[in-house]
N, C-alpha and C positions, 0 to 999 in steps of 0.2 A: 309835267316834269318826269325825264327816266330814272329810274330806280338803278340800282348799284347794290349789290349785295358782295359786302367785304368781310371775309373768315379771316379771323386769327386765333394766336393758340399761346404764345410765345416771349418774352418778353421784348425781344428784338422788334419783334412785329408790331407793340406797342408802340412804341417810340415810334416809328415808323409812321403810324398808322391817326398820331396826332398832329401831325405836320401835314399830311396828306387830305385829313377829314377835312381840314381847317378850311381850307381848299375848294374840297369835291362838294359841299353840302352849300355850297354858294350856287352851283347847277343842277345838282342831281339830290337827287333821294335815297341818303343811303342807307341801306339794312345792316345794322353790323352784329355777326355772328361771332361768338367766341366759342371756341371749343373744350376749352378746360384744361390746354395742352400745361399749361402753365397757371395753378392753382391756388396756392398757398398767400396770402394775403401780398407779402413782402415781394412776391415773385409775378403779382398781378395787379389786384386791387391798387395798392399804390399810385399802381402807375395810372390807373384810368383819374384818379384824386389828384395828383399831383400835378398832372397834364390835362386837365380840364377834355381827358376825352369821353363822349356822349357815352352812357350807357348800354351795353349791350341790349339789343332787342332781344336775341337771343343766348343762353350760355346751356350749351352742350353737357357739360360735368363729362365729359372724358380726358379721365389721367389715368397715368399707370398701365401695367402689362406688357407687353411684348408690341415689336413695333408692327408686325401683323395688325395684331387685337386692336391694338390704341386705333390705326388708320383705318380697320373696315367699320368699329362702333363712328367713327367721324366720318367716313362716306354715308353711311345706312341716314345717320342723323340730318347730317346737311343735305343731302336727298330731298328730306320730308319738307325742310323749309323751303327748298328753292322751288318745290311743286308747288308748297303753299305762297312763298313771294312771287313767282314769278316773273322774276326781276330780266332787264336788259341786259345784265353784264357782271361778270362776276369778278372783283379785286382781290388778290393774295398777292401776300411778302413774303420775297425770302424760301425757304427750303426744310421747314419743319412737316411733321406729319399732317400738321393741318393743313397747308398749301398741297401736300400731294390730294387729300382725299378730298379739299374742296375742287381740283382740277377734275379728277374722276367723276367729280358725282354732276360737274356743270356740263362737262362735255359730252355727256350719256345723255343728255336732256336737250344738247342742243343750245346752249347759255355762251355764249362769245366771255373766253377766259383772257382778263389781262395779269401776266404776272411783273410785278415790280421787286426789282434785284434781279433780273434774268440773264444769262450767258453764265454766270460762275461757273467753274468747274475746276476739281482739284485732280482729273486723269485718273481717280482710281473709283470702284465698287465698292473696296473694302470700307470706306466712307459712306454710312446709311441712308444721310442724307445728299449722297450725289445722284441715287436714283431719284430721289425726290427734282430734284434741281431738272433732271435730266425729261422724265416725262412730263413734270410741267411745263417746261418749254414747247416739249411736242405736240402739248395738245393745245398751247395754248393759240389766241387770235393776235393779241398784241403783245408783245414783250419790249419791256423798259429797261436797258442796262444799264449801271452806275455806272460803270467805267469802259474806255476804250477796249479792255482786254476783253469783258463779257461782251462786246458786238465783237472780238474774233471771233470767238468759240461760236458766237451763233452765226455767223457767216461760213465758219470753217463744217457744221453743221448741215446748212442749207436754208437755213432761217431766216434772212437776209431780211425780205420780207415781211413786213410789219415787223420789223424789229428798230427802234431806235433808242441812241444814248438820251439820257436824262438827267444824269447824274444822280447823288446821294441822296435818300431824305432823310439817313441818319445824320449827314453834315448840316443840312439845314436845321436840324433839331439841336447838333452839338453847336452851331451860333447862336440859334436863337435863344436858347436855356441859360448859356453861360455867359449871355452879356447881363443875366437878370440875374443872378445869383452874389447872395451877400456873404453867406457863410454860416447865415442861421441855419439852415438845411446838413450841416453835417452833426446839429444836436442828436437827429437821428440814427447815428451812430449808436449801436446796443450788444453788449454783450449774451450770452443765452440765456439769461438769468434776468434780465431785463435794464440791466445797471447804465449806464452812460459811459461808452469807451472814450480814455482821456486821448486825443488827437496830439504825437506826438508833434515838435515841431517838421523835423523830417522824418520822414517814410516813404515805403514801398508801397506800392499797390497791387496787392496778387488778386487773381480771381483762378480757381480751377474746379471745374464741373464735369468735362467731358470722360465719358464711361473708359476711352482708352487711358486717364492718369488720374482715374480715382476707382477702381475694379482691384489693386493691390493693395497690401502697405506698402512694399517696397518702392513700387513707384511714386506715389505720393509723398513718403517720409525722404525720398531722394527730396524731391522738389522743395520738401522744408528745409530739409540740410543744406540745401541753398540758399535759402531766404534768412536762416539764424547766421550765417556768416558774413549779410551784407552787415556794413556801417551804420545802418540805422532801422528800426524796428519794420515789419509788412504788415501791411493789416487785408485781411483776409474776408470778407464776406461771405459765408460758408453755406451752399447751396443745402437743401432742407435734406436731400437723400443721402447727404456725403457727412452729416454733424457731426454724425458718430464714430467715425473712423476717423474725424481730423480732431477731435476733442480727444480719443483715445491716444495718438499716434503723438499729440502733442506733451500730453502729461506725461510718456511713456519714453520721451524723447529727453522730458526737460526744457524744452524750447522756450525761451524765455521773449523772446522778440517777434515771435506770430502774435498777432493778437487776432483773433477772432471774433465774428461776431455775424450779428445777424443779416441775413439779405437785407441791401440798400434800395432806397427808389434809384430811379434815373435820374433826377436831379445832385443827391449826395453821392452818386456814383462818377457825375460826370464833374463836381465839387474836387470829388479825391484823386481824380484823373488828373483835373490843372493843377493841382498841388503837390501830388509824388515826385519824387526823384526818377525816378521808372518804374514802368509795369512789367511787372510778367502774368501773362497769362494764357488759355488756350480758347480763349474765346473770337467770336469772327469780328463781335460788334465792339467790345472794347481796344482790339488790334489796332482797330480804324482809328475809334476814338482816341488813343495814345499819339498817332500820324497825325490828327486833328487840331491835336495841343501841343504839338511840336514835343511829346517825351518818346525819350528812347524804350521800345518794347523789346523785350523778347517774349514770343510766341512757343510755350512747350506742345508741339505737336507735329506730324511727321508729314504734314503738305502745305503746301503755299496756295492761302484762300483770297489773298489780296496783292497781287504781286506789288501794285503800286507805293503797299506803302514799306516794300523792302529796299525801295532804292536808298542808295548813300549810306547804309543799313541802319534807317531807323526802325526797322523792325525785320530781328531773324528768332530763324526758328531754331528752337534747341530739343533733345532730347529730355526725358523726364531723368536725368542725371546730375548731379550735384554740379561737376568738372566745368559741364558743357555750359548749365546756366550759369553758372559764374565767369566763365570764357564768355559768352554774347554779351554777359551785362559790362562789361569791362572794354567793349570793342568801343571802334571811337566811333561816331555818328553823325553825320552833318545834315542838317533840315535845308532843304532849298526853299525861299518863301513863295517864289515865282512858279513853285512846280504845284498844280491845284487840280490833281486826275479826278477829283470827286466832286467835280461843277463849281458852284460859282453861288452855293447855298438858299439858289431856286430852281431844285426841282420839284417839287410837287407844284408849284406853276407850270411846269412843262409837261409832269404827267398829266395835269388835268387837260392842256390844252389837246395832247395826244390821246384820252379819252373822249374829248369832244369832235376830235374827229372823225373816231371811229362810231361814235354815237350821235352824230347832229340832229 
C-alpha cells in the first residue's frame, strides 16, 4: 500500500481534511502531520473529536511569530518527517503557512506535491497568503481546483497540465454534517467565563479574525456598530488572539446585542450558519458556507476569494465601515438552486480517483 503524507495547520484544513481521509485510507496509507498552525483546543482539537478524524502521527507545535518564523520552523520540521516517512506523495489544502512550507520541503526531496483548493487567487501580494497559493501550485505535480474559476487562473498560468476540477470538500463536509445535526451541538455555545450563551431566537452570525479588521479599534468597533443596529442580536465566536480587544471594545461601546463567546467546533458553526438571518464575515470558508445554506453574506474584506458565490449577490464584500455593511446586508439576494459551482458534494471521491492515477 503507498503512503501519502497529509500536513495541516488550520482549521479550514480540518474540515477538509475529514471528508478527504474518509476517502484516501480505503487505498493509501496515510501519515497525517499537523503543524500547530492552529492550536488552541476550540480552534483544533475539536475538530479532530467531533469529526472522527484519526489522530495526528505527527504534531509539529508551531504557532506564533512572524510569517517568516512560523513557515521556515514548519519547512525545517516537516523536512525531518518526510526523510523519515518517505512517503509517495504529499497532500495539502488550501493556502495557509502550512501548505507553503509542506510544498517547499516535499519538492526539495523530490516528493510529487498534490494540492487540493488549487487555482485561487485574489490578483494581489498584499494578501499573504497569495504567495502561498501561488508557489504551491508551481511546484506542485497535481492540482485539484474547486471551482471552474481556479482552473482559469491555472490555465491562464500555464498549469493546464495536471490540473483538474474536483469540486469542494468543504461542500461535501457542509451536506454531509448538516443532514446529521439535531441542535444538541449548539449547547456548546460558551461565553468566556464558561457560562452557556442563551441562543436567541433570531440572530446574526459574525466571525472576524483577519489581521486587516482586527489590527485597530477603529476598524473593528466600525464592524460592531454595524452589527448593534441590525434587528436582532450577532453572536460572535471570538478568535483566541482578538478576546481582548473585542471584550474591551464591547464594554467600552455599550453594545448590548454582540454576544460573544467562545471559538465553536465545526459542527455548532455550521448549526448557526443554517440558522442566522445572515452572516458577515471575512472568512474564505464560512463565505462559502453562507452560499451553501442559501444565507445572504456580506464578506468585510477588500478582494473577491470566491467569485461564485457573489453571483445574484448572495455574497458582497463590504468595507470594515458601519454605512457600507449595513448597505450590503440591506441589498436584495436571489439563490439560484440550479446554480451548483462547488460540485455535486463528491469530491473527495474524485480527488481520490485523481490520486490514484497519479499513483497506481
Amino acid at each position: 500500500m503507498k503512503k501519502i503524507c497529509t500536513v495541516v495547520g488550520a482549521r479550514p484544513q480540518f474540515i477538509k481534511l475529514a471528508v478527504v481521509s474518509r476517502v484516501l485510507r480505503g487505498e493509501f496509507r496515510e501519515v497525517l502531520v499537523h503543524t500547530g498552525q492552529h492550536y488552541d483546543h476550540n480552534m483544533s482539537d475539536v475538530f479532530f473529536e467531533e469529526m472522527n478524524i484519526p489522530k495526528p502521527d505527527y504534531n509539529l507545535g508551531v504557532s506564533g511569530g512572524t510569517h517568516g518564523q512560523m513557515t521556515g520552523q514548519m519547512l525545517m520540521k516537516i523536512e525531518e518527517v518526510l526523510l523519515k516517512e518517505q512517503p509517495d506523495m504529499l497532500l495539502l489544502f488550501g493556502d495557509t503557512n502550512s501548505t507553503l512550507a509542506g510544498a517547499l520541503a516535499a519538492v526539495k526531496l523530490h516528493i510529487p506535491v498534490c494540492h487540493v483548493e488549487a487555482g485561487n487567487r485574489l490578483g494581489t501580494l498584499a494578501n499573504p497568503e497569495e504567495a502561498n497559493r501561488i508557489v504551491t501550485d508551481h511546484v506542485s505535480s497535481l492540482r485539484l481546483a474547486c471551482t471552474a474559476s481556479g482552473m482559469e487562473f491555472l490555465r491562464r498560468e500555464g498549469l493546464e497540465s495536471g490540473s483538474f476540477l474536483v469540486g469542494d470538500p468543504m461542500y461535501d463536509a457542509f451536506r454531509y454534517y448538516s443532514e446529521r445535526l439535531d441542535g444538541s451541538e449548539l449547547s456548546e455555545l460558551r461565553d468566556f467565563a464558561g457560562e452557556p450563551l442563551a441562543l436567541p431566537e433570531r440572530f446574526y452570525y459574525m466571525t472576524c479574525h483577519r489581521q486587516e479588521n482586527t489590527d485597530t479599534d477603529e476598524k473593528l468597533d466600525q464592524i460592531f456598530q454595524a452589527m448593534e443596529a441590525l434587528d436582532a442580536p450577532a453572536v460572535y465566536p471570538v478568535h483566541p488572539r482578538n478576546r481582548h480587544r473585542a471584550e474591551r471594545l464591547v464594554r467600552e461601546g455599550g453594545y448590548r446585542h454582540i454576544l460573544l463567546c467562545r471559538p465553536v467546533g465545526y459542527q455548532c458553526s455550521i448549526s448557526l450558519v443554517n440558522r442566522a438571518e445572515k452572516i458577515v464575515t471575512d472568512s474564505g470558508g464560512l463565505q462559502r458556507e453562507a452560499f451553501f445554506a442559501g444565507k445572504p453574506c456580506v464578506t468585510v474584506f477588500d478582494y473577491i476569494v470566491w467569485p461564485e458565490t457573489m453571483e445574484n449577490g448572495c455574497n458582497r464584500l463590504a468595507k470594515p465601515v458601519k454605512t457600507d455593511i449595513l448597505e450590503k446586508l440591506s441589498a436584495p439576494v436571489f439563490f439560484d438552486p440550479s446554480y451548483r459551482p462547488f460540485g455535486d458534494g463528491h469530491s473527495a471521491e474524485k480527488i481520490l480517483e485523481r490520486i490514484k492515477e497519479r499513483l497506481p
